[in-house]
VEXROSE-492142 format. One record per residue (C-alpha): residue number from 1; residue in one letter; x, y, z. Coordinates in steps of 0.5 Angstrom, whole numbers, plus 500, padded with zeros to 3 digits. Layout:
N
<node n="NUM" res="A" xx="X" yy="Y" zz="Z"/>
...
***
This chain:
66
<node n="1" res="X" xx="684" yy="855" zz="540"/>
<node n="2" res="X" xx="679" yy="852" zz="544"/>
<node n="3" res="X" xx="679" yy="851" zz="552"/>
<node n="4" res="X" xx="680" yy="844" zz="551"/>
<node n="5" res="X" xx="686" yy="844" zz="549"/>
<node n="6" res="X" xx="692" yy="844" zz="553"/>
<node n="7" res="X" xx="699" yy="844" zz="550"/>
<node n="8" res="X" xx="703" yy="849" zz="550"/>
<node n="9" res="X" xx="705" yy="846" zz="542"/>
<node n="10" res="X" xx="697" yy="845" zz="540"/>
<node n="11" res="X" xx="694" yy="849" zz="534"/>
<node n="12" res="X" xx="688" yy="850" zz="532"/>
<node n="13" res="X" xx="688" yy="852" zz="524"/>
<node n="14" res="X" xx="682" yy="856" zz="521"/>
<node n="15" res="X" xx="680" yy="856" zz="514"/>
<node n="16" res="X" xx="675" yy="861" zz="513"/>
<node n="17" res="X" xx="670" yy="859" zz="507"/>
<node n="18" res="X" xx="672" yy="851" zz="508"/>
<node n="19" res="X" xx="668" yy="846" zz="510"/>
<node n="20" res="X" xx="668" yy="841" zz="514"/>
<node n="21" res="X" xx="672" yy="836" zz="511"/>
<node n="22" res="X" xx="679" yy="837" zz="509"/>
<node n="23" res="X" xx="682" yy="832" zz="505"/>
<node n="24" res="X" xx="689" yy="830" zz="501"/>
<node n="25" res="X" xx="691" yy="836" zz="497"/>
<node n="26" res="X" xx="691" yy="833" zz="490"/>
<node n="27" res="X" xx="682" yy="832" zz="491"/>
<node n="28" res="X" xx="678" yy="835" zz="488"/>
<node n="29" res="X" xx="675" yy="841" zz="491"/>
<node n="30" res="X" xx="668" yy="842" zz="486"/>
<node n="31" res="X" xx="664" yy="837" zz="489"/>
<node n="32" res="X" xx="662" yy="839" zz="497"/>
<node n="33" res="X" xx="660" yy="831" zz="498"/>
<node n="34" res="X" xx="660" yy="824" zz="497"/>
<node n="35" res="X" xx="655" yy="819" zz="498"/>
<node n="36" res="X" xx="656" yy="818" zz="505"/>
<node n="37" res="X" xx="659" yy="825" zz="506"/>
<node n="38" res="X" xx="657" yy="832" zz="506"/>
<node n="39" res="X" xx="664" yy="837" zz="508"/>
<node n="40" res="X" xx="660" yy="844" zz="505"/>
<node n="41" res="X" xx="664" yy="850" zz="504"/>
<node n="42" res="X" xx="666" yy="853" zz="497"/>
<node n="43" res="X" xx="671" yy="850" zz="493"/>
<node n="44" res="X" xx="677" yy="856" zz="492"/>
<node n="45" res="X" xx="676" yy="856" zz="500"/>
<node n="46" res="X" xx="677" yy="848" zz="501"/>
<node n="47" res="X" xx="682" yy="847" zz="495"/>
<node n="48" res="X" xx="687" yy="852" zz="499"/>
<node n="49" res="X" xx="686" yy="849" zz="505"/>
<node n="50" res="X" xx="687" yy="843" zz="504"/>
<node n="51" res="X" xx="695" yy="846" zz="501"/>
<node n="52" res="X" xx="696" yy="849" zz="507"/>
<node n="53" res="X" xx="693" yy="844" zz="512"/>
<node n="54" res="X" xx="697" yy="839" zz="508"/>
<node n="55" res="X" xx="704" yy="843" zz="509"/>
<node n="56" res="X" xx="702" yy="844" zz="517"/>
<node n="57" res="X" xx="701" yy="835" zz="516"/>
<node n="58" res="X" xx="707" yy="835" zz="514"/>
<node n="59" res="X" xx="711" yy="839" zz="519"/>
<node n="60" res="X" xx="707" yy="836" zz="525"/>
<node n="61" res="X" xx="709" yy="828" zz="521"/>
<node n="62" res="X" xx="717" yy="831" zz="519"/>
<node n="63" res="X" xx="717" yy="834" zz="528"/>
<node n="64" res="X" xx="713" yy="828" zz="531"/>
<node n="65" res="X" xx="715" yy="822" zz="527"/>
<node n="66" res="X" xx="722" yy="823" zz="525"/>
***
């Protein structure tokens, strides 16, 4: 993890192959922008990171916001 993070319980999730920008599971992966956005990264790898970042969103929701 970077240096700059200093909690005991922080992670840094990395996706080799994605791009910048990971969104909600169910957003298609084929186009690496939007008019405003450009995220980069090849689709299979965005499309499996956004379903695993989503499953560690949850976990993070279902710890800290219960």
């Amino acid at each position: 993890p970077p240096a700059r993070r200093s909690r005991s319980d922080d992670r840094h999730l990395d996706y080799p192959g994605a791009g910048h920008l990971l969104r909600p599971p169910v957003t298609p992966t084929t186009l690496p922008s939007t008019a405003n956005l450009v995220s980069g990264g090849e689709a299979a790898a965005n499309a499996a990171a956004q379903a695993q970042s989503w499953i560690a969103i949850r976990s993070f929701f279902d710890t800290h916001l219960a």
